[in-house]
Structures are given as structure tokens and as C-alpha cells.
C-alpha angles and dihedrals in degrees: 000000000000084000122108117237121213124303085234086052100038112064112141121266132227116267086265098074105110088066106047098206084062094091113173120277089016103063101167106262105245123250118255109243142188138223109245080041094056090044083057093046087045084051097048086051094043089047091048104041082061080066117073103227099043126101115214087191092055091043083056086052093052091043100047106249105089091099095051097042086047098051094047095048089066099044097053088045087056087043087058085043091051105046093048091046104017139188093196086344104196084038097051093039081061092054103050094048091048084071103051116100107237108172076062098034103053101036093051100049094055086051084060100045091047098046097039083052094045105042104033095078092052090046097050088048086056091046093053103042104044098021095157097050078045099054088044087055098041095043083055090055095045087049099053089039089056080073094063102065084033095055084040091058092041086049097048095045086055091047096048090040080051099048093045097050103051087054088054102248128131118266104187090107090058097091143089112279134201089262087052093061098039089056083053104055091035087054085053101040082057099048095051090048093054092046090047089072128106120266093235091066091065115063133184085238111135093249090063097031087052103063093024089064081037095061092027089070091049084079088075085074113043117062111231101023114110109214090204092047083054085057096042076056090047091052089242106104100095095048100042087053094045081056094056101053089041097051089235101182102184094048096042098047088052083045084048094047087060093045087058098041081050101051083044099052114000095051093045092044077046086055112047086048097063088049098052112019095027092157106056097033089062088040095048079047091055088051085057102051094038085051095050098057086084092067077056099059103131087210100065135112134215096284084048088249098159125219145202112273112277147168117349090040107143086040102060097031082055091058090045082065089053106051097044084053098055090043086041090052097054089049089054080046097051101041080050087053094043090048097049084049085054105048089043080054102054088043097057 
């Protein structure tokens, strides 16, 4: 991924880019909202992001608000950067925070904290007592979720072929290319690999937790990636959630130092990325999520030695059905939603 792509594939990309139905000149106006209804929406993302598979970023892009808790985000991120290096720090703090949307942003914040807090106890009994019928939900939900960053790359390329051929310049270079795909299935090859390993070689200890809640906040941002399905690949899920439910304060405020360096560096790196190498950052995110699948194989035992399917087969492929329906259903809800945007735009 730290690799340059061509100067004919890389040309920068509007500010948009992150989400692909955003083309220049026709950013998708953003929905009015109301308080009680952001904390809701704050509560639906906080509920999902405690089950691997499930995107709360895609759930805020269903609900209306991805645009505004992204934008804040970063503005609250440059306020930090410009009170701590100016210039005109207390001026320029002022600034940043004047463009934050509070009346989203706050609301939506406390949803997630009262739902995560609330739903994460019940979800790691589940996931303890029935692992097998979990990892079969959860590994249905991560298939039907690897269709979100690939219909985002699909969508951007057509945008960009069709901006550039109604101004008349050529668009054969706005394609995947081999290096596209190797990067893919490299990104993928890596991540199950990671995930292979034993349990015992990924610890809670604050040098792992850090830099996983660091990367795990990074799924705000990218549609289609799930932060708790990051930590089931960390080997974390189980006790992050544990820590939740327990109130464990010294294991929650490490796991919240990385949160914070995440949403500094990681959310603004993600950024940029999206921005400028838009292609191979979604197609490096699709590796990750085809890879991990392996972490979600129902048959494995506590070393994450896998097995053939038995026992309860019907049952858990069953819930693998399931879960690739509900997931499957909030992608068709979300392209419906990114159509009609784009039809109100091109009539206004």
C-alpha cells in the first residue's frame, strides 16, 4: 500500500472520496437531523460495532450522519493540531471546534456509549457459550460486508471514467490494474496468516491493546470494515468486551489511549488515503476483510487449528445465512440510499 501508483492513475480526488457516491460539484447534501434521533443513531452503530461483521460506519452512512461525524472528527483532530502548534493556537482551536456539529456529534457519542456498555456483556456470554453458532453468524455477516469497499471501488472508478469523459480526457487508465489485485491478495495472504496464529501469541498487554484500538477506530471511517471484527482478528474481542461489561478501568482507559492516538494519526493517514489513493486503499481493505475470514471459521479449536464442518451443521451454516442476509440487506439499503442522492443531485 506505501507504494506510489502511477502518475496516469493517481490523480488526487475530491475531498469525497471516502464515500464514492460523493462526485465533485454534487457532494450529497446532508440529512436534517434531530437530537433524540442522533442519539438513536448513536445507539444502532454502538450496538453493531460490539458484532464482528458489521460496519458502523456503514450503519452512519445508512442513517445519514457518515458525512457530519466524519467531518467533525477531523475537525476536532486539526483543533488539537492547532492548539498544540498554532498558528494562533487558541484562535485556531476556536476555529476548528466552530465546525464541528455538535447537536451529531454529541448525541451520538452518548447512543454508542449506552448501547456498547449495554450490549457487549450479553454478546461476549453468547460468544462464550455457543462459539461455534457465533463465529457462523459472524463469518455470514463478514461475507456479505466484503461487497461494501468492493462496490465502493467499482462506483469511484465509474464516477472518475465519467468525469473524465465528459471533459474529454481519456479514461483507459481508470481501471484495476494487475498491481491492484496483487496488493489484494497480498493484503489477504498477510492477514490470514496473522489471524493463523495461536491465541497465546497475542496478549491484552498495553503494547498489543495500544495500536489494536488504534487500528480498530480506524473502522469509523471505512465503510464496510467492522472495529470489533479488527479485534476478533487481534485476538482481543472477547477481552475488550469482557472489559466493558466488568468496568475494567485500567484496561479500558489503555484500550482508550489508543482510541485517541487512532482517531490522531490513523483517521487522518486513513484519510488522506482515501483521498489520494482512493483505489488500492479500498482494494488492500478488501485483502483484509477476505483474509480474515479465516479468524471467523465456525470448526476451530483454541490454538485456531480448523476443521472439517460437524455437528450442529445445518444449524450454523444456517446462521451463516443469516447473517449474510441481514448484512446483505443494509448494503441493498445503503446503494438505494446512494442512488436516490444521486438522482436529487443531478436534478438540482
Amino acid at each position: 500500500m506505501s507504494a506510489p501508483e502511477p502518475a496516469s492513475a493517481s490523480a488526487p480526488e475530491p475531498a469525497s472520496a471516502q464515500d464514492p457516491a460523493s462526485a465533485p460539484g454534487s457532494v450529497p447534501e446532508q440529512r436534517r437531523t434531530s437530537v433524540p434521533g442522533n442519539a438513536l443513531r448513536g445507539a444502532l452503530i454502538g450496538t453493531v460495532e460490539t458484532v464482528p461483521g458489521v460496519s458502523g460506519g456503514t450503519v452512519a452512512l445508512v442513517v445519514g450522519i457518515y458525512h457530519q461525524i466524519i467531518d467533525s472528527a477531523s475537525h476536532v483532530v486539526s483543533a488539537v493540531r492547532r492548539l498544540l502548534l498554532g498558528p494562533e493556537r487558541l484562535l485556531g482551536f476556536r476555529e476548528e471546534l466552530a465546525g464541528v456539529q455538535w447537536k451529531v456529534v454529541l448525541p451520538v457519542a452518548i447512543g454508542m456509549l449506552l448501547a456498547v456498555f449495554s450490549v457487549a456483556g450479553p454478546v461476549a456470554d453468547a460468544f462464550e457459550a455457543h462459539p461455534e453458532r457465533m463465529r457462523g453468524l459472524f463469518f455470514g455477516m463478514v461475507l456479505a460486508s466484503v461487497a461494501v469497499p468492493v462496490r465502493m471501488i467499482l462506483h469511484d472508478l465509474r464516477s472518475r471514467r465519467a468525469r473524465a469523459g465528459a471533459a474529454g480526457e481519456a479514461t483507459s487508465h481508470l481501471r484495476l490494474r494487475p498491481y491492484h489485485l496483487l496488493a489484494g491478495v497480498a493484503a489477504a495472504v498477510a492477514t490470514f496468516l496473522l489471524v493463523s496464529l495461536p491465541p497465546a501469541d497475542v496478549e491484552a498487554h498495553p503494547a498489543v491493546l495500544v495500536p489494536a484500538a488504534a487500528v480498530a477506530v480506524s473502522a469509523l471511517v471505512l465503510p464496510g470494515l467492522s472495529g470489533s471484527f479488527l479485534l476478533l482478528t487481534f485476538g482481543l474481542y472477547e477481552p475488550t468486551l469482557r472489559a466493558v461489561d466488568n468496568r475494567d478501568l485500567g484496561y479500558l482507559s489503555i484500550f482508550m489511549l489508543g482510541m485517541v492516538l487512532g482517531m490522531i494519526v490513523v483517521v487522518k493517514v486513513l484519510k488522506w488515503l482515501l483521498e489520494h489513493r482512493h483505489t488500492i486503499t479500498m482494494v488492500v481493505l478488501t485483502g483484509v476483510m477476505v483474509g480474515g475470514l479465516r479468524s471467523l471459521w465456525p470448526w476451530q479449536d483454541e490454538m485456531r487449528r480448523v476443521f472439517a464442518p460437524s455437528g450442529e451443521v445445518g444449524l450454523i451454516f444456517g446462521l451463516m445465512a443469516l447473517g449474510l442476509v441481514v448484512v446483505a440487506a443494509l448494503v441493498w439499503l445503503d446503494a438505494r440510499l446512494v442512488a436516490a442522492q444521486e438522482r436529487e443531485a443531478r436534478t438540482t
